[in-house]
N, C-alpha and C positions, 0 to 999 in steps of 0.2 A: 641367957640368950644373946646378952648384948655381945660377949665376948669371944661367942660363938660367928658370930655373922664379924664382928671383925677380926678375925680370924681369918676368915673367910677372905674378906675382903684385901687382906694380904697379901693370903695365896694365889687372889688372881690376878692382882698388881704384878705378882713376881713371875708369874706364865705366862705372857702375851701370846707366848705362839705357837700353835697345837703340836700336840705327839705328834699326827699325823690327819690327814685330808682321806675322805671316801666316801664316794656317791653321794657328794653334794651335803656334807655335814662335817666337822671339824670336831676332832676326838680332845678330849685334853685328860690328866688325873688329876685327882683329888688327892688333897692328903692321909694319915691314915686316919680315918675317923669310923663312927658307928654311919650304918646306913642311912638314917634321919639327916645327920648332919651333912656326910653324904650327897643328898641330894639335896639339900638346902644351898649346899655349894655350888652341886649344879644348875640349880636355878640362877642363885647371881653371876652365873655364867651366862648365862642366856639356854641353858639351854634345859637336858635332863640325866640321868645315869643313860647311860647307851638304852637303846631298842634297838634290836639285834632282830632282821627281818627278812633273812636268808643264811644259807648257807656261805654265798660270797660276803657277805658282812662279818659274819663269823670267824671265817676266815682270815680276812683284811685285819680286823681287831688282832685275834690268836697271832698273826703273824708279827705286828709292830706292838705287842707285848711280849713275846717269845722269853721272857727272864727267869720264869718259875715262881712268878708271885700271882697270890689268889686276887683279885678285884671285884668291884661290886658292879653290877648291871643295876639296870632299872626294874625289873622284875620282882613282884611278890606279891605274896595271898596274904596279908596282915587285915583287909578290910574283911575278909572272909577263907577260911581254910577249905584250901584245895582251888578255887577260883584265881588263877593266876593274871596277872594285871601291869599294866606297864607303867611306870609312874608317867612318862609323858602322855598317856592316856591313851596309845595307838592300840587298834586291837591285836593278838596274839596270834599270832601266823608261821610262826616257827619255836622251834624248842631247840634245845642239844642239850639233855640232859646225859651226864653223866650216869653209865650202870646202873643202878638201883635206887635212883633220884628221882624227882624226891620224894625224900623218906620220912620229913619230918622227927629226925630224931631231939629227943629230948621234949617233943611236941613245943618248941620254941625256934622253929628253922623256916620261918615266914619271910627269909630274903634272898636273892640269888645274887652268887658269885662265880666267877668263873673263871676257871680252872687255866694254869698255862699250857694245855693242848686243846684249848677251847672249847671242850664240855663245860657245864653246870650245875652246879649244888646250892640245893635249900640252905641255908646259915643264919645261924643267928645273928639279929639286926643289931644288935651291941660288940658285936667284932669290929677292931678295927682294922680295916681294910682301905687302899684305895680306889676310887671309884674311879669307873670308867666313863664318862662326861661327852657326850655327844652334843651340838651346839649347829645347825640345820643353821646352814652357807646362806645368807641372803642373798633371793632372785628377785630384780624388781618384776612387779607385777606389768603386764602386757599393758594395762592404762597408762600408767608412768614411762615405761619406753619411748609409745606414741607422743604422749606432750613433752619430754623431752626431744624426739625426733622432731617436731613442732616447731621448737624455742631454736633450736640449733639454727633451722631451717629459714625461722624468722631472721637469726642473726645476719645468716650469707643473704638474704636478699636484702636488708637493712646496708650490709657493708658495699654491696652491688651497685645499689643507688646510690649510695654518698659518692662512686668511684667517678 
């Protein structure tokens, strides 16, 4: 595990800076790894494998992957077959499965990839694949705007008075 996470830890020293930006989340990949690792990866990213939550995200993804290579999402039923689940824990609100997806072949196809015309397929979680790594733009919160609008505000009338 140790060798794993630094590993890991490599790869994201050597990415600083995403694939690509959309709707407020920072895309980056993974290297090829099994699904597990994966998203262990995308955790010491900050973030998860993608959740994919329209058709426009589908999209945006499909299009700044355009190469013809398979990637992992965040998606899969490993805690229970057929209950599909996102690893960052969002609920399930879209799909684009591919034809006759999923099919569970081999009854060992408990993780989703997706396809380079951005359909998706069940896969086995010991593929390796690069993952597709979404990482959610930080917005300060409406409390912290205000005290810092605050502190500023304190500053120009502090500098006011001294003048």
């Amino acid at each position: 595990m140790a060798g794993l996470l630094a590993g890991a830890l490599l790869t994201v020293s050597a990415q600083a800076a995403p694939l690509f930006s959309w709707g407020g989340s920072d895309y980056f990949l993974t290297d090829a790894l099994p699904w597990n690792a994966a998203e262990a990866e995308a955790v010491i990213l900050g973030g998860h494998l993608a959740t994919i939550n329209s058709a426009e995200e589908q999209m945006a993804i499909a299009d700044a992957l355009g190469d013809g290579e398979w990637r992992w999402i965040g998606l899969n039923d490993a805690t229970e077959e057929g209950n599909w689940a996102w690893a960052s824990g969002e609920a399930v609100t879209y799909t684009n499965w591919a034809p006759g997806e999923p099919n569970q072949s081999g009854g060992q196809e408990d993780h989703v990839n997706i396809f380079s015309d951005g359909t998706w397929n069940d896969f086995s979680g010991s593929s390796r694949l690069q993952g597709v790594v979404e990482v959610k733009q930080e917005v300060p919160e409406p409390g912290s705007l205000a005290l810092a609008g605050l502190a500023l505000a304190g500053l120009a009338e502090g500098r006011r008075r001294k003048s």
